[in-house]
C-alpha atoms as a printed R data frame, in Angstrom:
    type eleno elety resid chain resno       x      y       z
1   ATOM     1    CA   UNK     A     1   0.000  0.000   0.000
2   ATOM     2    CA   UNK     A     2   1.372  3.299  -1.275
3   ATOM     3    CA   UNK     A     3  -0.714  6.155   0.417
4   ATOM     4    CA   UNK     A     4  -0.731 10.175   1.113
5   ATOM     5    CA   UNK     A     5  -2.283 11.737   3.929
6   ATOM     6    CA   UNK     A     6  -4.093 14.793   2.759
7   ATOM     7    CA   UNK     A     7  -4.991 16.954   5.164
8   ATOM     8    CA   UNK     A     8  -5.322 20.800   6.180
9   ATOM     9    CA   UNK     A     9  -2.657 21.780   9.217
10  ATOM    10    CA   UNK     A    10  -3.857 20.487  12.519
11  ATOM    11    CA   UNK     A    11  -6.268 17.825  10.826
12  ATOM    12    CA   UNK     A    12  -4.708 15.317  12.894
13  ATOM    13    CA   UNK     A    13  -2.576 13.493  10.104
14  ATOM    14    CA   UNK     A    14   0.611 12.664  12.051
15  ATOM    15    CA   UNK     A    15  -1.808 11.076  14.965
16  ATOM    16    CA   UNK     A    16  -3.243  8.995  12.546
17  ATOM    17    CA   UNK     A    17  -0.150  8.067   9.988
18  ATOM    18    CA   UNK     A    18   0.859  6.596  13.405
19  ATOM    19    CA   UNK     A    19  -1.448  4.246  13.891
20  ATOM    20    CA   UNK     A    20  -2.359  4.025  10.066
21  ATOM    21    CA   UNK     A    21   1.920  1.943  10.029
22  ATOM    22    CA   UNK     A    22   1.614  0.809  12.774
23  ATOM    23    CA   UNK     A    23  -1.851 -1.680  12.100
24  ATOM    24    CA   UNK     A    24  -0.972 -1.691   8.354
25  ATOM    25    CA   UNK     A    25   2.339 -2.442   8.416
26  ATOM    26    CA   UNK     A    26   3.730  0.288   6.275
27  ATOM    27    CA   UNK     A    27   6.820  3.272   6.964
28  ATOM    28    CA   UNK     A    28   5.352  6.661   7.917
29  ATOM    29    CA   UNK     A    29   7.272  9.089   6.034
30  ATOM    30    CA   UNK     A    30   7.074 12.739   7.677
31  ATOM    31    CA   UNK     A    31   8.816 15.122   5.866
32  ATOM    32    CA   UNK     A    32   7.687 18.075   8.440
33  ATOM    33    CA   UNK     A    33   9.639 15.323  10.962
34  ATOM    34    CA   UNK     A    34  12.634 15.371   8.248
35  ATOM    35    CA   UNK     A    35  12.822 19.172   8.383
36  ATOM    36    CA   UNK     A    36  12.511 19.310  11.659
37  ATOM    37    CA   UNK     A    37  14.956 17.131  12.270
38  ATOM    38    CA   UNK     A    38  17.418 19.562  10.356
39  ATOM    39    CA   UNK     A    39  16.619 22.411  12.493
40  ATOM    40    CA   UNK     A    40  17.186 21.029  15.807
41  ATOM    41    CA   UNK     A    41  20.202 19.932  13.698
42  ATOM    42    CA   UNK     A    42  21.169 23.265  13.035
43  ATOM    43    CA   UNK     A    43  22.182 22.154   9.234
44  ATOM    44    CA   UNK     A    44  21.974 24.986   6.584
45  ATOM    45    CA   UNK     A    45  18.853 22.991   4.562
46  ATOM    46    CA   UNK     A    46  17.118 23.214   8.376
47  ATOM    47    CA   UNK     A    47  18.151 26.711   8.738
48  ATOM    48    CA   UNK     A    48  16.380 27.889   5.138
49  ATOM    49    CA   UNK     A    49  13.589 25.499   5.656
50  ATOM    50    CA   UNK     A    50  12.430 27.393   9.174
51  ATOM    51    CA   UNK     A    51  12.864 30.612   7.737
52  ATOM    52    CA   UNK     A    52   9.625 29.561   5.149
53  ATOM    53    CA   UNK     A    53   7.983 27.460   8.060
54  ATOM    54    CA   UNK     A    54   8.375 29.926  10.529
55  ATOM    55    CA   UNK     A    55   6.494 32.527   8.094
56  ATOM    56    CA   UNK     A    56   3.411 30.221   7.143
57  ATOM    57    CA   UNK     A    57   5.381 29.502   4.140
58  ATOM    58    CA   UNK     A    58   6.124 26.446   2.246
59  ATOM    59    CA   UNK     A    59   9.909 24.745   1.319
60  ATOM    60    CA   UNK     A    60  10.649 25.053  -1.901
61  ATOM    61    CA   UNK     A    61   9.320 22.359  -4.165
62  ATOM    62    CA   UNK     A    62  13.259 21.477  -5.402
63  ATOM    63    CA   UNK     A    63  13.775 20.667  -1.896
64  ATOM    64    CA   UNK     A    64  11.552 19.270  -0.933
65  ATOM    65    CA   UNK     A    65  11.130 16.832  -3.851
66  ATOM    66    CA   UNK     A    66  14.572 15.526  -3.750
67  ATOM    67    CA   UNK     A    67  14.606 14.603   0.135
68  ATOM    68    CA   UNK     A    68  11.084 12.751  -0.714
69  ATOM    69    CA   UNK     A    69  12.896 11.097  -4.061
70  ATOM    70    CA   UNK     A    70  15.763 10.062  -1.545
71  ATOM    71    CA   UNK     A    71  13.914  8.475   1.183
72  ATOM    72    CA   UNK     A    72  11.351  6.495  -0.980
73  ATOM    73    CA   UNK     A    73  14.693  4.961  -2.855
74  ATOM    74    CA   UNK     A    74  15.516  2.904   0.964
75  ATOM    75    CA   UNK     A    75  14.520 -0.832   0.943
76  ATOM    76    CA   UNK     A    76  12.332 -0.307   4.127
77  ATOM    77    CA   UNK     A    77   9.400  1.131   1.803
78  ATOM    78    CA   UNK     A    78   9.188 -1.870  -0.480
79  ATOM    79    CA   UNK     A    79   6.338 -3.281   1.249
80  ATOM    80    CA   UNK     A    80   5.051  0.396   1.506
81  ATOM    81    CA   UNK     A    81   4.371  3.699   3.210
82  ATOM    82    CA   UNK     A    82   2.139  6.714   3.858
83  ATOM    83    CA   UNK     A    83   3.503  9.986   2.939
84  ATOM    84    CA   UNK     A    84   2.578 12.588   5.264
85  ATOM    85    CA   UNK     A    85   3.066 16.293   4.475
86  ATOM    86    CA   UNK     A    86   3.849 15.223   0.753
87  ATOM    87    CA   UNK     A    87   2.762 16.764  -2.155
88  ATOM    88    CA   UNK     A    88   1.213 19.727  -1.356
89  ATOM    89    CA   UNK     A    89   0.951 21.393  -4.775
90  ATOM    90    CA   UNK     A    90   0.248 20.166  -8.189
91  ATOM    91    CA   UNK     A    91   3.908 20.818  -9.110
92  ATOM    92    CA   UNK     A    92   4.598 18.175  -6.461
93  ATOM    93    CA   UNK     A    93   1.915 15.799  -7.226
94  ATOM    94    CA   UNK     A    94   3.212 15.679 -10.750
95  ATOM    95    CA   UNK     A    95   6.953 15.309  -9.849
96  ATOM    96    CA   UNK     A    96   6.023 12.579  -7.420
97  ATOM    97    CA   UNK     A    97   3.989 10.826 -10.129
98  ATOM    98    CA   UNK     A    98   7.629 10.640 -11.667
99  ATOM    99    CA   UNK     A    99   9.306  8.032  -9.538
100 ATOM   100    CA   UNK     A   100   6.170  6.729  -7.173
101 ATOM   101    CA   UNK     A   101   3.029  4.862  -8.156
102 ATOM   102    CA   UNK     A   102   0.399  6.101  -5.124
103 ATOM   103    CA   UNK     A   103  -2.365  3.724  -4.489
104 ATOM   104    CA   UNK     A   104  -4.474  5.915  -2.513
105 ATOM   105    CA   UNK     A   105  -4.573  9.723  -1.028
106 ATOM   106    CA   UNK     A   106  -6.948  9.560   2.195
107 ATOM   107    CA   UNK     A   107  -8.018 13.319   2.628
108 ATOM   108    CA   UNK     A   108  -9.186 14.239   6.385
109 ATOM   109    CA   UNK     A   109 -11.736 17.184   6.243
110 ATOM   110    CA   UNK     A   110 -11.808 19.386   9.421
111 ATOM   111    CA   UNK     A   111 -13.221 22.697   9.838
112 ATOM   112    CA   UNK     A   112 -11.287 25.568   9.504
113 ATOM   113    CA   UNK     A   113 -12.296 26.827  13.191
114 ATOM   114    CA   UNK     A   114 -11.845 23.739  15.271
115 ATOM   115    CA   UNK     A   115  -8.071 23.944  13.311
116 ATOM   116    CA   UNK     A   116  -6.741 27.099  14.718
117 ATOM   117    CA   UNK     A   117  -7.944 25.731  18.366
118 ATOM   118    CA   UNK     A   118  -6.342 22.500  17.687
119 ATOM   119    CA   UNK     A   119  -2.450 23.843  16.837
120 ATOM   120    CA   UNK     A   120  -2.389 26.602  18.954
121 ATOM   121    CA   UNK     A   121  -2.979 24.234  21.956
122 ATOM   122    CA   UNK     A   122  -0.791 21.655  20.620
123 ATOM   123    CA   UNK     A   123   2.127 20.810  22.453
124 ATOM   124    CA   UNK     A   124   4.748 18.067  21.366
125 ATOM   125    CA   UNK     A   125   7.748 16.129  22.623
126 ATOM   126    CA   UNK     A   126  11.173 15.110  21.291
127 ATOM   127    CA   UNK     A   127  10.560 11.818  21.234
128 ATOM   128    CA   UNK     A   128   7.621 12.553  18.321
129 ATOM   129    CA   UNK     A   129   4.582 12.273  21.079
130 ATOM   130    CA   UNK     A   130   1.844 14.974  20.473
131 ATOM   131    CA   UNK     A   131  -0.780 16.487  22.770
132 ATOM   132    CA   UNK     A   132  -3.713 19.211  23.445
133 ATOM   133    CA   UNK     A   133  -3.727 21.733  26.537
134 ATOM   134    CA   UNK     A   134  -7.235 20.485  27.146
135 ATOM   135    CA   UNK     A   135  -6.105 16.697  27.828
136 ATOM   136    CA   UNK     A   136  -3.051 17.507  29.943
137 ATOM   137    CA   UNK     A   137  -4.596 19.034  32.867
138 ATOM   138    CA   UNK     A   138  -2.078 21.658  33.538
139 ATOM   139    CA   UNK     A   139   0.773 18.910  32.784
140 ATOM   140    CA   UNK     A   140   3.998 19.941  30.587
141 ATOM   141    CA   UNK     A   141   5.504 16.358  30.712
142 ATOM   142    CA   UNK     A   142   5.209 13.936  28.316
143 ATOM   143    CA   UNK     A   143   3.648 10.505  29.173
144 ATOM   144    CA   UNK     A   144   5.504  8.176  26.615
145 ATOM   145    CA   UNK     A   145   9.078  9.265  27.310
146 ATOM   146    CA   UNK     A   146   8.710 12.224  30.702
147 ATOM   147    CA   UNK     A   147  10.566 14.521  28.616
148 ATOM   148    CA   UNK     A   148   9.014 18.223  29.233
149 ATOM   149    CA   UNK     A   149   6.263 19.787  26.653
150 ATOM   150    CA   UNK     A   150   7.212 22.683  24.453
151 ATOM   151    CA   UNK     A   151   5.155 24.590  21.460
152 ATOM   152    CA   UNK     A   152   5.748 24.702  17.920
153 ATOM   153    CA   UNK     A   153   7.182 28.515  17.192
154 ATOM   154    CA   UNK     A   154   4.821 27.936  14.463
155 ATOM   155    CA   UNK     A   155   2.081 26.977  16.794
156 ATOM   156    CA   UNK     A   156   0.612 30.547  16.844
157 ATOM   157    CA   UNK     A   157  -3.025 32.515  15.786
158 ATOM   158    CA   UNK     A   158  -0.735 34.516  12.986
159 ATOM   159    CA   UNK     A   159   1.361 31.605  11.600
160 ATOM   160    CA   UNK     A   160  -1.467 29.067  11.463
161 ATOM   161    CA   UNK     A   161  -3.946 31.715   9.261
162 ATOM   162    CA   UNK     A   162  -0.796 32.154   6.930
163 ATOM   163    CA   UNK     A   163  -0.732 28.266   6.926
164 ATOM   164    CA   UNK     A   164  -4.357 27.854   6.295
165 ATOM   165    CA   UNK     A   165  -4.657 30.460   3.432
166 ATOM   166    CA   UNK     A   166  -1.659 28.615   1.995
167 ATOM   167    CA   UNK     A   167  -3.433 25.182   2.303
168 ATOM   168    CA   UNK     A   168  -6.179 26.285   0.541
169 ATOM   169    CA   UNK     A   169  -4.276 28.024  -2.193
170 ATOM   170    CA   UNK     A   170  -1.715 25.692  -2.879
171 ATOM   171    CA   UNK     A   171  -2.660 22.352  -1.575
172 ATOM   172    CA   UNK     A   172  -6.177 22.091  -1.160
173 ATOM   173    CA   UNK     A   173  -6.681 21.552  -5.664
174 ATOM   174    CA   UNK     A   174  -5.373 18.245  -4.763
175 ATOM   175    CA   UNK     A   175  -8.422 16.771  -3.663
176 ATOM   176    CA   UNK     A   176  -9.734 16.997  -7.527
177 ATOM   177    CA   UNK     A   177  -6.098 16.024  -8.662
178 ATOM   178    CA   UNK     A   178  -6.674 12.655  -7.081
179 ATOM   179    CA   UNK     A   179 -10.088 12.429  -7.218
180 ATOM   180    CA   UNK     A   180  -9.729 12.872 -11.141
181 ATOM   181    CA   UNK     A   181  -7.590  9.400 -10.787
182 ATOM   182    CA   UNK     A   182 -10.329  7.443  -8.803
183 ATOM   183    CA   UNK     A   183  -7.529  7.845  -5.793
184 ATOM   184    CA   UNK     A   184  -9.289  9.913  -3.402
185 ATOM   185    CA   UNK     A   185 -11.280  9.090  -0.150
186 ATOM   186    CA   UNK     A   186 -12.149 11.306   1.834
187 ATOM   187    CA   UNK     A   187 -13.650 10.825   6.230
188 ATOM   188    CA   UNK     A   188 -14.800 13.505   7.785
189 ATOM   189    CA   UNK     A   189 -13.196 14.132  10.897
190 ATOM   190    CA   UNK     A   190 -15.582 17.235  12.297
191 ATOM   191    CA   UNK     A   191 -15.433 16.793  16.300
192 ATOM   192    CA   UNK     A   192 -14.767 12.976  16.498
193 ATOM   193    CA   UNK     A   193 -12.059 11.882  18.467
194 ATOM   194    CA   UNK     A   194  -8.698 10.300  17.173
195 ATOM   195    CA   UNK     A   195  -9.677  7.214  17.689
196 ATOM   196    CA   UNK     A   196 -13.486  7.667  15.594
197 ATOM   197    CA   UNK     A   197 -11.941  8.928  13.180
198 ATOM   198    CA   UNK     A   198  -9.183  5.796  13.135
199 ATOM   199    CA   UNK     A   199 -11.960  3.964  12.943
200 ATOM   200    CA   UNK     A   200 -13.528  5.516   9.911
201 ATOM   201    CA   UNK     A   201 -10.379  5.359   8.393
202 ATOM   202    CA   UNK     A   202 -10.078  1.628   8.772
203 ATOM   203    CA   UNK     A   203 -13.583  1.185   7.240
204 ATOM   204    CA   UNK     A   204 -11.660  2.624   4.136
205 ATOM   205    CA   UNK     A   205  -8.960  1.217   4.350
206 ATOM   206    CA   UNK     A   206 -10.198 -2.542   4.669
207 ATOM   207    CA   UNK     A   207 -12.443 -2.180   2.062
């Protein structure tokens, strides 16, 4: 199974591309987690790529199509993987189309409102563990690894409209893209929890 997780920010696609390997048996390929990875790094590629994050910006599609290229060339994808975070253009979608055959692009639809709530109350660990203020109950350590809490500098009211206009501009024409192909399906998320909404993805999954 060769999948993409589409998805406005804060639709809850890294929760479930977790759990989506983890039953399935497929890599979860994050390329916000490869970027990130390069800023705590402090590598020059990390450096440019926060200065467009940091703005509600994207990276550059030349980037960011060669690190995808790269990491779908590794053996541990042959028996497949769900791209997260990847395409989100049509200039990506086509250059991906170049040297990957997707089976599938599961799109999670979530309001725009219950969005900006969602990331600016997100807090996340090193260790890749993500929560909500609301569910910690005044806690800032995480329960996987005990490491302390800490926001996204992107994680802000500003950043996430710049984010969400950019969604919609750039990435959001990729619903018809793959819909065009017969590889779109689509759950609506709404107010469910992560784990309804695992379950409706399942249900598409399965079938």
């Amino acid at each position: 199974m060769k999948m993409i997780l589409l998805g406005a920010p804060g639709a809850g696609k890294g929760t479930q591309a977790t759990r989506i390997a983890e039953k399935y048996g497929i890599v979860h390929i994050s390329t916000g987690d490869i970027f990130r990875a390069n800023i705590k790094g402090g590598t020059e590629i990390g450096k440019l790529a926060k200065s467009y994050i940091d703005a509600g910006k994207l990276v550059p599609d030349s980037v960011t199509c060669e690190i995808v290229k790269d990491r779908l060339s590794k053996d541990d994808v042959r028996n497949g993987y769900l791209l997260d975070g990847f395409p989100r253009s049509l200039y990506q979608a086509e250059e991906l189309n170049k040297f990957a055959d997707i089976d599938l692009c599961l799109n999670l639809e979530v309001d725009s409102s219950l969005i900006m709530d969602r990331i600016c109350g997100r807090r996340v660990c090193s260790c890749g563990e993500s929560y909500h203020v609301s569910t910690l109950n005044g806690s800032n350590i995480c329960a996987k690894c005990g490491n302390e809490l800490y926001r996204r500098d992107d994680d802000n009211p500003e950043t996430v409209k710049a984010r969400l206009s950019t969604y919609n501009v750039m990435t959001a024409p990729l619903i018809a893209y793959y819909a065009a192909q017969n590889k779109l399906a689509s759950v609506v998320c709404g107010t469910k929890t992560p784990d309804e909404v695992f379950e409706a993805v399942c249900e598409v999954l399965d079938k």
